[in-house]
C-alpha positions in Angstrom: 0.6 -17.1 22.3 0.6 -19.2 19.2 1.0 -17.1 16.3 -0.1 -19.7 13.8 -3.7 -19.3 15.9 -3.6 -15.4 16.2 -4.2 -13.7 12.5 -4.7 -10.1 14.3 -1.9 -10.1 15.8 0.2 -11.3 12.7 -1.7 -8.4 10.9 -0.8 -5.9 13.3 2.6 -7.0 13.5 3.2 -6.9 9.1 1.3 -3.8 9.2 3.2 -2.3 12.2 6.3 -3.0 10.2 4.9 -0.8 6.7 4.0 2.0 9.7 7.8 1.7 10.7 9.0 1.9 7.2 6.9 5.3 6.7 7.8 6.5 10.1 11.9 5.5 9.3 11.4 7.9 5.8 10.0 10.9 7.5 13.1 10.8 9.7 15.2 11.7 7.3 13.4 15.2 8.1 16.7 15.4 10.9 19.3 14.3 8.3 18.3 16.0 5.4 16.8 19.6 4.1 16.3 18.7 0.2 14.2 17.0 -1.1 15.1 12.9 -2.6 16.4 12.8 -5.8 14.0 13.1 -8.6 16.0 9.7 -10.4 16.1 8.0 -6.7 12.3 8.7 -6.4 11.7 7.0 -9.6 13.3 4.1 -9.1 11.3 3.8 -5.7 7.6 4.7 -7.4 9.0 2.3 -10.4 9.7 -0.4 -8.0 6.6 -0.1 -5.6 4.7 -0.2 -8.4 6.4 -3.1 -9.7 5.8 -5.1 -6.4 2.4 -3.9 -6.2 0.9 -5.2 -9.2 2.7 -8.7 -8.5 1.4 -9.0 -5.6 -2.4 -8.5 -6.4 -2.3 -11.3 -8.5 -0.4 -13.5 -6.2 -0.7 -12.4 -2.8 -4.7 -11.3 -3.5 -6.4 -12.2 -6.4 -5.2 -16.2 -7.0 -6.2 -16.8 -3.5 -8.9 -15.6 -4.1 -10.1 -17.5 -6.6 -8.9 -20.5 -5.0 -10.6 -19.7 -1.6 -13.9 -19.2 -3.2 -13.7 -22.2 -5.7 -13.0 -24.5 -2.0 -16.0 -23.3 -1.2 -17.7 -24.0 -4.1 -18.6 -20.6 -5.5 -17.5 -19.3 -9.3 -14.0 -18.4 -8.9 -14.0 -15.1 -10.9 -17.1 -14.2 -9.3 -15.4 -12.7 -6.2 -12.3 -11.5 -7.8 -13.8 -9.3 -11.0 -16.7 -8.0 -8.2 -14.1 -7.4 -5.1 -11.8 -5.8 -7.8 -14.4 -3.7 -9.0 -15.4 -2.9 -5.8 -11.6 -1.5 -4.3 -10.9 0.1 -7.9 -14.2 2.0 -7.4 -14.1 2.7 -3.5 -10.3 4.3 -4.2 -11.6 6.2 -7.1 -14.6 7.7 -5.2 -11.8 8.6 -2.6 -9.7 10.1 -5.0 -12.6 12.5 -6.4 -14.0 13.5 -2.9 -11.5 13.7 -0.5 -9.2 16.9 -1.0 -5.2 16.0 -1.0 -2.2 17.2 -2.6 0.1 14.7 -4.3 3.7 15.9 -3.6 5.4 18.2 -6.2 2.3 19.0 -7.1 1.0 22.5 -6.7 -3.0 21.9 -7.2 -5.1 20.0 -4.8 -7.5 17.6 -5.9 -10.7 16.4 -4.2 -13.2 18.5 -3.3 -12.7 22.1 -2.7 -10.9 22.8 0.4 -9.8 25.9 2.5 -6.9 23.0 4.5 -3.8 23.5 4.9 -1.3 22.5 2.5 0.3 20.5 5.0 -2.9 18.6 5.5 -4.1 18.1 1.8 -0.1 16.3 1.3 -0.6 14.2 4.1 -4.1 13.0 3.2 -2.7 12.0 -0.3 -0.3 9.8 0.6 -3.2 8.5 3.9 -5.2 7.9 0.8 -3.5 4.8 -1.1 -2.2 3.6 2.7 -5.3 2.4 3.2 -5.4 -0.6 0.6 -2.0 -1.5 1.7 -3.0 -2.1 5.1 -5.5 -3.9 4.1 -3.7 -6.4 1.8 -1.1 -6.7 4.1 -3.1 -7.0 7.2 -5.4 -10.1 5.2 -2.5 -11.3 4.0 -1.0 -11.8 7.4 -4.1 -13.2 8.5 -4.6 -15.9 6.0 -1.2 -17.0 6.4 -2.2 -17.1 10.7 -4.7 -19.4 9.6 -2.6 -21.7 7.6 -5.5 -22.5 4.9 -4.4 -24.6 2.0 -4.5 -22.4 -0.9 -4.0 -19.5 1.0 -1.7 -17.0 1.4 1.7 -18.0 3.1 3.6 -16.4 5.7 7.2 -15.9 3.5 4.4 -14.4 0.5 3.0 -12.3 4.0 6.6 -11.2 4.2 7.5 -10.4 0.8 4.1 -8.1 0.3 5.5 -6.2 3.8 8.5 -5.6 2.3 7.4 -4.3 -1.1 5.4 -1.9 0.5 8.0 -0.9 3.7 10.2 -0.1 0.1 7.5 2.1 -0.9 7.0 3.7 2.4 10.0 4.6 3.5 10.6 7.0 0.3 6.9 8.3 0.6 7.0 9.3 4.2 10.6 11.6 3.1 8.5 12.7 0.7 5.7 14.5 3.0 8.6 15.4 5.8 11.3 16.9 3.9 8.8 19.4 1.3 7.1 20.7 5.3 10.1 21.3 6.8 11.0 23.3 3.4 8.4 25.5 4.3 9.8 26.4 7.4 7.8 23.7 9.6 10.3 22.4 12.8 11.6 19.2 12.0 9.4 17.5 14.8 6.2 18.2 13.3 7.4 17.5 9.9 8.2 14.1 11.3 5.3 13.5 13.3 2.6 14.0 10.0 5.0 12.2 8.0 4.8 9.5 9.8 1.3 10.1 10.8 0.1 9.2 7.1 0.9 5.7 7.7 -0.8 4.7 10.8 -3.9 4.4 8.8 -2.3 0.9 7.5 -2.1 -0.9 11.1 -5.9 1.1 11.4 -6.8 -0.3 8.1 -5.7 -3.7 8.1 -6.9 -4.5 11.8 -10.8 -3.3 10.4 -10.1 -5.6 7.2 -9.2 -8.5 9.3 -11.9 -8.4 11.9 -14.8 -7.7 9.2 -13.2 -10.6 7.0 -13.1 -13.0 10.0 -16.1 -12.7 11.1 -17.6 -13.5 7.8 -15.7 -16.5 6.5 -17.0 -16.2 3.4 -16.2 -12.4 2.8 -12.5 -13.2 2.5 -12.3 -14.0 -0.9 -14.1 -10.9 -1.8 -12.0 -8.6 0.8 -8.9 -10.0 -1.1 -10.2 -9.0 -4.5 -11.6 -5.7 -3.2 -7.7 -5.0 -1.8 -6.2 -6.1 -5.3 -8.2 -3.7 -6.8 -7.4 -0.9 -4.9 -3.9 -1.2 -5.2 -4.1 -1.2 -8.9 -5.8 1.4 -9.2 -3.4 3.4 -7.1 -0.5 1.6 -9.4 -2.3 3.6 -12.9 -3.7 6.8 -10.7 -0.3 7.7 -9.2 2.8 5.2 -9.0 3.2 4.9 -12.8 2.7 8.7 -13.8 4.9 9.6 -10.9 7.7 7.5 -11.5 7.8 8.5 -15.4 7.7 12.3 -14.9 10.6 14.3 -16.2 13.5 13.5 -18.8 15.4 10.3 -19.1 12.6 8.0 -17.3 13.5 4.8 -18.4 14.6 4.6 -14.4 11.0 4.5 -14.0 10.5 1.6 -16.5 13.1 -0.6 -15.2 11.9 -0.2 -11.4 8.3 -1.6 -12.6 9.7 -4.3 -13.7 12.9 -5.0 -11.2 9.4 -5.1 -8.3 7.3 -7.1 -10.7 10.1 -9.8 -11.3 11.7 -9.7 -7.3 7.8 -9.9 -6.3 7.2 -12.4 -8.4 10.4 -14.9 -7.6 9.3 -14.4 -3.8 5.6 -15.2 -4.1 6.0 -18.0 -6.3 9.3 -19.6 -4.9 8.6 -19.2 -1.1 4.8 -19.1 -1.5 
């Protein structure tokens, strides 16, 4: 099969690799008992935020506006609305469905009698799902191979900025479980369990987009906007708790500029 013809199968294959990276970080459930370091974890947050917010601009929003203008609609129309749109569907998320952020010790959400376990692994389930989606439409424009759309290196680039996120995230749910005296298999299992919703995710992104062409511009924008506002919700304050967090600063900007170079140079 020719991959240049087949975007869901490109999507499931970029967001099969972020699954991988989250299923790789809970592992670490068998290797380690404490948790990452807090400096280690800020460079990662710092860095995934970094990439994040690069790539919404590059990898989403531009095409975006370029898509849209080709087919002769106001550029900004699609991006401010489908911004808008995955800002407000994240934040409506975020106030309704109860989760636990790790390290912290209230849930947020709605009240809920679940299981701690359960409440951290719908936190980090919760800002998977733009992820999947911008990977998984990213994948899929670059199948198509439409000018002004995304390319398969920029494809690349965006799965690896998030795998980097990933793989610290899913450590994060497995190692505080098994800390609680969960076995190690089940610690494993719902770490990596919080990222199959990207495959999930992207695969409904792709099919809706496709099957109305002129969505696409708008599903873009919608995942931009998402992942921003997962960026200023959680990535940011997380990688700048605590003393000396300057780490934190530094990995914003090391994943902005590497993002950046990739998108632009190979894009």
């Amino acid at each position: 099969m020719d991959l240049a013809h087949s975007p869901l199968l490109l999507c499931l294959l970029g967001t099969g690799f972020t699954f991988l990276a989250t299923a790789a970080g809970s592992a670490m459930v068998f290797f380690f008992r404490d948790e990452i370091n807090p400096a280690i974890q800020r460079v990662f947050l710092g860095f995934a935020a970094g990439v994040m917010i690069a790539a919404s601009v590059w990898s989403l929003l531009n095409p975006a506006i370029e898509m849209a203008q080709e087919m002769g609609q106001p550029g900004w129309l699609p991006a401010a609305g489908g911004f808008l749109l995955g800002a407000l569907f994240l934040l409506g998320l975020d106030t309704f469905l109860p989760h636990l952020h790790p390290g912290s010790r209230e849930a947020e959400g709605l009240p809920s009698r679940l299981p701690k376990n359960v409440l951290l692994v719908l936190a980090v389930t919760l800002h998977n799902i733009p992820e999947g989606m911008a990977v998984g439409l990213s994948f899929a424009m670059a199948a198509q191979g439409e000018e002004g759309a995304v390319t398969l290196a920029g494809a690349l680039a965006l799965a690896l900025g998030m795998g980097l996120q990933n793989f610290p995230e899913g450590a994060a749910v497995s190692l505080p479980l098994r800390q609680e005296g969960m076995s190690r298999r089940r610690c494993f299992l719902l770490g990596a369990g919080s990222g199959a919703v990207e495959p999930i995710g992207g695969v409904i992104a792709v099919l809706v987009a496709g099957q109305v062409a002129p969505l696409m511009p708008w599903f873009l924008a919608f995942a931009a906007g998402a992942m921003i506002y997962v960026v200023v919700e959680e990535l940011i304050p997380e990688a700048h708790l605590g003393e000396h967090s300057n780490s934190g600063t530094m990995g914003v900007l090391a994943g902005f500029l590497v993002m950046m170079v990739l998108d632009v140079a190979l894009g």
